[in-house]
Structure formats: structure tokens, C-alpha cells
N, C-alpha and C positions, 0 to 999 in steps of 0.2 A: 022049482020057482024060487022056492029060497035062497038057493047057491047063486042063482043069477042077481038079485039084490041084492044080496052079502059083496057079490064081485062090484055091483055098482056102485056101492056106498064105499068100498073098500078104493076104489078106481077113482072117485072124487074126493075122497080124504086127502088119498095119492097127490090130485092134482092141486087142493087145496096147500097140501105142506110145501108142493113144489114153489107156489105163487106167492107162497110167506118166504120161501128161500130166497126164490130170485127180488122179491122186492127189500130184503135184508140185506141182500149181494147189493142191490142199484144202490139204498142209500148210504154203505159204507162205501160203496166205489163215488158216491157224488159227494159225502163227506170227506175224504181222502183226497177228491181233486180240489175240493174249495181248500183245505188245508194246503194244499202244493201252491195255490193261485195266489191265497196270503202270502205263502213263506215266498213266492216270486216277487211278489209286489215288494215285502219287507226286503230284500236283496236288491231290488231295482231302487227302491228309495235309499238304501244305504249305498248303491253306487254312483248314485247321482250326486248324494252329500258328498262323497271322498272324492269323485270328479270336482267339483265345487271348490273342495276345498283346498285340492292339487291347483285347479286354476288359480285361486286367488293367491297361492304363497310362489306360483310361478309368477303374478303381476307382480307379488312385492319385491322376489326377488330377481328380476328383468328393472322394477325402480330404484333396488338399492342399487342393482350395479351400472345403470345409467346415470343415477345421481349420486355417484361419488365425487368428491372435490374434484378431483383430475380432469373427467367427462365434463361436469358443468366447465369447469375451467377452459378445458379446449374448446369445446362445443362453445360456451357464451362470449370466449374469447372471438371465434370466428361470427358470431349473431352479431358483436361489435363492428368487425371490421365490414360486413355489408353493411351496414348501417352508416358508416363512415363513408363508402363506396357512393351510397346512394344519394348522401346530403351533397356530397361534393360536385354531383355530376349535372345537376341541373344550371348549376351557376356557371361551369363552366362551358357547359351548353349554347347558354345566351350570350356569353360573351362572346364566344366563337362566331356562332350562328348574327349577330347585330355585325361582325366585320364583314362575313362571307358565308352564304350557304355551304359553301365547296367544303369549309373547315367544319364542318358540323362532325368526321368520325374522326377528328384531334382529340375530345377530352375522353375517348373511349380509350385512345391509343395510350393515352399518358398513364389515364389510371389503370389501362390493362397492365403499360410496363412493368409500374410500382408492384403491383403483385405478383406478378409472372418472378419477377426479381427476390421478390421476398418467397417465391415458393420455390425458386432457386436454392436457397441461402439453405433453405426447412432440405431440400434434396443434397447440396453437397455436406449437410451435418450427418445424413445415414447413410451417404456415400464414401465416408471420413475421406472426404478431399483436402488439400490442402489449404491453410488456413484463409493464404490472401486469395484464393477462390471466394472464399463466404464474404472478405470484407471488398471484393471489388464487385459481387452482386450486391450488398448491403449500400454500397456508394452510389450505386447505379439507380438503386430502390429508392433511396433518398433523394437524391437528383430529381427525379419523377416525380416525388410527392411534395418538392419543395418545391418544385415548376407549378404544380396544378395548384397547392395554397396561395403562391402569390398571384394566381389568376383570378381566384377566389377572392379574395383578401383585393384585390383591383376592381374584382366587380361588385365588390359586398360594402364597399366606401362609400360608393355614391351614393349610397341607401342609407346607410348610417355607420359611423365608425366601428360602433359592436357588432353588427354584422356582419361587417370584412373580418375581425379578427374571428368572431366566431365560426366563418365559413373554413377558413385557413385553417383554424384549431382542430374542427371537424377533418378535414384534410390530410392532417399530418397525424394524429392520434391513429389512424386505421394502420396506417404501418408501421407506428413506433408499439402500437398492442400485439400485432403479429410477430415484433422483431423478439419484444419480452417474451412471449410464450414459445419461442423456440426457442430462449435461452434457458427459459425452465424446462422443457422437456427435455434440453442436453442434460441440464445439470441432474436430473432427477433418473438420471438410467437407472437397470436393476443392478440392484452388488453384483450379481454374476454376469450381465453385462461388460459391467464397468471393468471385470476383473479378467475377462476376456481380452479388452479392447488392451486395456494395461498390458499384458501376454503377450499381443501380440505385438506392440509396442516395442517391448522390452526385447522382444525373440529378433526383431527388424534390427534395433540398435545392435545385438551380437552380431549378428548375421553379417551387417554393413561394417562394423569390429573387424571380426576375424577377415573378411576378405582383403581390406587394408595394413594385418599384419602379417598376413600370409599369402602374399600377391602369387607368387610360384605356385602355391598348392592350389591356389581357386582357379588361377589360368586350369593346371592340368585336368581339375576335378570338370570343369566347364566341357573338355575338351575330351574328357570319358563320357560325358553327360550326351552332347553334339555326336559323338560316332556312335554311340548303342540306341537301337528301335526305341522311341519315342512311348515313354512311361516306362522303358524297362529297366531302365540303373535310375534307383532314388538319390536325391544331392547326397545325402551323409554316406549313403553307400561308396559313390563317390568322391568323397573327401575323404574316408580313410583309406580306400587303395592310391588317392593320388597322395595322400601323407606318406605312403609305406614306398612309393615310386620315388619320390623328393627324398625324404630325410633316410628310408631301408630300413625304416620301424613299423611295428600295425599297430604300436602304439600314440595315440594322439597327445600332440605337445610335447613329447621328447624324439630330441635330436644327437644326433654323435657327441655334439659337444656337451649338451646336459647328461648323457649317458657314462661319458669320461670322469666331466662331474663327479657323478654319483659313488663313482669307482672309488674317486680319489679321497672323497668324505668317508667312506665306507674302510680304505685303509687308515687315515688317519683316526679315526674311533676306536678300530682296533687296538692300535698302537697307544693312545691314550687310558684302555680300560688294563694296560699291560702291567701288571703288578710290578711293582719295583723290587730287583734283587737285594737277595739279605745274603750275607755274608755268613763263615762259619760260624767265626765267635758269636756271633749273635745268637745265632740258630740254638749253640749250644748252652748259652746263657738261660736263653727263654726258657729252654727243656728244664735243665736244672731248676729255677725258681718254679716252675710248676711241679716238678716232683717234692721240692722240699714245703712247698703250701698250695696241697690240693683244693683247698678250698678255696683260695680265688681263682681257680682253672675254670675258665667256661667253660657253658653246659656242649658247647660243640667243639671236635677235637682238634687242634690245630692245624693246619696243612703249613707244612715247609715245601719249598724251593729250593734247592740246592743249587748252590753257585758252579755255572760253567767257568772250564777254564778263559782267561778273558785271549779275543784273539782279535783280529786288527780286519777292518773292512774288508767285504768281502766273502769272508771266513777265512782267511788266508791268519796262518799264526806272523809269530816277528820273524822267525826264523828263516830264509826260504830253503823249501825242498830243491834235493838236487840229483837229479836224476839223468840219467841217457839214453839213448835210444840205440844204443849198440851191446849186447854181453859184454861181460868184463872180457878183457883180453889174459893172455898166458901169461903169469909170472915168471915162467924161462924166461933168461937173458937172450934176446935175439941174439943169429948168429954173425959174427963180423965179417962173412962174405955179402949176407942180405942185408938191403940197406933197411933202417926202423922205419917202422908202419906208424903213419901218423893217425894220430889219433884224433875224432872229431870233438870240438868245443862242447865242455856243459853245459846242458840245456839248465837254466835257470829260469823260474818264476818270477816275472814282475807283474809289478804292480799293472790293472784294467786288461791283462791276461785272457781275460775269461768273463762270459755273460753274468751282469750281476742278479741276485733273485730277485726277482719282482715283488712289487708291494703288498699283492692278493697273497703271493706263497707264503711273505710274512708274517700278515695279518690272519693265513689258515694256522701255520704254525704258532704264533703265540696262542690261537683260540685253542689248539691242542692241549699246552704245556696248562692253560688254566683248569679243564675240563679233566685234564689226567696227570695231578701232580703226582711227583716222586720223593720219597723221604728216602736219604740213603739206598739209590739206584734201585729201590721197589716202587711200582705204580699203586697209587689206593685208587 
């Protein structure tokens, strides 16, 4: 009986320690979640603040950059001209409408023109049209808005003098603030815009250039351009095969005659950088006075030239050669039964004889004799 209440008490102890365990377990697992449930909340209220606070520097900056000078300016520029739109249109309304119902959609058409014309003007300045494009929509726009002031300005008299002029004023202001603020959006492009526009400005003036100095080469480059598949030969590609077709160079800008040129400069250079002959006694002079005072002898050795003998254009000496074109015949006395063999004329040398050297050959030869002088028939 004893071992069975020993087990009993031993079996509720058991269940005892169990019920301290599992309620140790609940309330560190219910502490644990309340800690998670804070730290969620503290993370939700810290992303609600950085939401907040991302909105509000997204308002400011969506207002800095709608309210930059620029914006208000365009933007209050055009808030003007409806305004100007709207003053003008009832006067011209009544005056219409007291002649004839039927004119009642005249003062719409007029003041539509004025604008339609002035966002013409705003269209051929990003169109870069030509200039008397902008000032004969600019004429037109004015036209329109000087018709509808004096209609203004007609019906705003009978009312009182300040009122016609103010009606007119109101009038003409909506198109002369619209004409300024496309003059300032021209003038205000960005530098790399403007340096674009400049570019291509400047590329249009060569372009129209060169085909007026080279009418031949742009017919034929056009005419390479017109026979090969459409985008397959680019202009420049074409312009220097039709340059190497015309002038038979692939080099652009020169032509036979500037290549001639170039020849002819290039021998006279030569011939100019041709040191001048010194004569013996000189030569042997200089030597002498350097041997006998070494010390003013520069520190580099001297190069002589040696004087050729002098010979007469050409190369031909004074002398001329005489030569023949047959062996010498026999010094026997022919015999007096055979009659004497005559003999043919000596060939003599004159003068333009023979092909003269050219001025390249010259101008190689003298670059020879300076690059490899000789001092007494040796080369240094």
C-alpha cells in the first residue's frame, strides 16, 4: 500500500512540475509576443513617420519645381492671356449680336485667329522655319487683335472714353504677352541646345558652300547617291569616290593642278636649302687657319664640298664629244683600181640633244650630296 501512494504523490508531483512548466512556457511565449506586437507597432509608426515625411519633401519638391521663375512665367504668362481673351469677348459680342444675330460666332473667329496665329509663331520657332514664316503669322496675329480692339475701343466709347481705351488695351495686351514670352523662351534655349542649333547651322552653310564650289563633284556624288539602294551609299561616302572619279585623287581638295603645285614648291625648297659651292683655295685656306689655331675650331668638324668640275647645261661640258657610229676604217692606202669608200659625217653633240633631268631627280640629288658629303673623294 505504501508503493502505491509513493507512486501517487510521486505522479502528482509529476503533474504538478508539468503545470509550473507549461504555464512558464505560456507566459514567456505571451511575453515574447507582446514584445514582437511593440516592436511591430514601433516599425509601423516609424514607417508611417518616413512615409510622411517622403510625402511632404515630394510636395515641396513637385512646388519648387512648379514654382520656378520659368513655370510661373509661362504658366501666369498664358493665366494673362485668357484673361485678356475673356475681357475682350463680351464687348465684342454685343456689338456684333445689336447689328445681327447671324454675327454672333465673328468675335470668336477673330479672337480664335489671333491666337491660332500666335501659336503658329510658338510652332514655326521649334519647327526652325524660316524667319518671314513667324513674322507673316506674327502680321496676321496682329491684324486680328488690332480688328477686335477697334471693335472694342467702338463699343466701349459710347460708355465712356476709358472704357473703349481700356477694352482695346485689354485686347491687344493678350497677344503682345504671348508674342514676348516666345521671344524669351527663344532667347533662353539650353547652351547645348543653342550649340546644336549653331552646328547645325554652321554644317548647312558648308554643305550649301561646297556644293557651289564644286558643282561637278556634287552633280556626280548626287548621281552615286540616286543609283545605289536607298540608305546604302552615305553623302560623304559619296563625295569622295565622286572626288577620286573628277579630279583621279582619294584625296579631298587636291587636284592635278594643286598636286603639280606641290611638286614644283617641293623642288624649288630643295634647290633653295642647296648649300653654295666653295672653291679650293678657300677650302684650303679654312683647313690651314684651323690647324694653325685649334682653339677657335668648333666644337663640330667641318664638312667640305668639293668643287665639280664646272660643265655647261645639261651636263654636257664646253667641249663636244665626237664620236661615230661606224669602226675606224683601215689605215692602208686604198687600192687605185677601187674607187675610195666614203665615209659617213661625224656624229656631233648639240645642244637639247637629249631629255633634260627633271627637277625631282635634282632636288633627290642635291638631298644626296648634303646627307653624304665628301672631303677629297671620300664619303663621311
Amino acid at each position: 500500500m505504501s508503493s502505491w501512494f509513493e507512486e501517487r504523490r510521486a505522479d502528482k508531483a509529476a503533474d504538478a512540475e508539468q503545470r509550473r512548466e507549461d504555464k512558464a512556457f505560456e507566459s514567456k511565449l505571451r511575453r515574447e509576443e507582446a514584445r514582437e506586437a511593440k516592436k511591430e507597432k514601433r516599425e509601423e509608426k516609424a514607417q508611417r513617420r518616413r512615409d510622411k515625411a517622403a510625402r511632404r519633401q515630394a510636395r515641396v519638391a513637385r512646388r519648387e519645381k512648379t514654382l520656378t521663375p520659368g513655370n510661373v512665367y509661362r504658366r501666369g504668362t498664358l493665366a494673362l492671356v485668357a484673361a485678356s481673351a475673356l475681357a475682350s469677348l463680351p464687348a465684342q459680342i454685343m456689338h456684333f449680336v445689336t447689328i445681327s444675330v447671324m454675327l454672333l460666332p465673328l468675335p470668336f473667329a477673330l479672337e480664335g485667329a489671333a491666337w491660332v496665329m500666335n501659336a503658329g509663331v510658338a510652332y514655326a520657332d521649334e519647327r526652325k522655319l524660316p524667319a518671314w514664316v513667324r513674322w507673316l503669322l506674327r502680321a496676321f496675329a496682329m491684324a486680328a487683335a488690332s480688328f477686335a480692339a477697334w471693335i472694342n475701343y467702338d463699343y466701349g466709347r459710347h460708355i465712356a472714353p476709358a472704357v473703349g481705351f481700356g477694352l482695346a488695351a485689354v485686347t491687344l495686351l493678350g497677344p503682345l504677352f504671348f508674342e514676348v514670352r516666345q521671344w524669351v523662351m527663344a532667347l533662353s534655349f539650353d547652351p547645348a541646345e543653342r550649340k546644336r542649333r549653331a552646328d547645325e547651322k554652321a554644317r548647312h552653310k558648308h554643305e550649301k558652300k561646297r556644293r557651289k564650289d564644286h558643282r561637278t563633284v556634287a552633280d556626280v556624288a548626287d548621281r552615286l547617291i540616286s543609283a545605289a539602294p536607298y540608305g546604302a551609299l552615305k553623302f560623304e561616302d559619296a563625295w569622295v569616290r565622286a572626288w577620286a572619279i573628277v579630279h583621279g585623287t582619294s584625296e579631298p581638295g587636291m587636284t592635278p593642278k594643286l598636286h603639280a603645285y606641290a611638286v614644283q614648291s617641293a623642288a624649288a625648297l630643295a634647290a633653295a636649302q642647296e648649300p653654295a659651292p666653295v672653291d679650293e683655295k678657300t677650302i684650303r685656306r679654312r683647313i690651314i687657319d684651323h690647324l694653325r689655331r685649334p682653339s677657335t675650331a668648333p666644337v663640330q668638324p667641318l664638312r667640305y664640298v668639293l668643287p665639280t668640275p664646272a660643265t655647261t647645261a645639261l651636263g654636257v661640258s664646253k667641249k663636244p664629244q665626237v664620236a661615230t657610229d661606224l669602226p675606224p676604217s683601215s689605215k692602208k692606202a686604198p687600192e687605185e683600181k677601187k674607187a675610195a669608200r666614203r665615209q659617213p659625217p661625224r656624229h656631233r653633240r648639240s645642244k637639247n640633244d637629249s631629255v633634260p633631268f627633271h627637277p625631282i631627280a635634282k632636288a633627290a640629288a642635291s638631298d644626296t650630296a648634303r646627307k653624304y658629303t665628301a672631303v677629297n673623294g671620300h664619303h663621311h
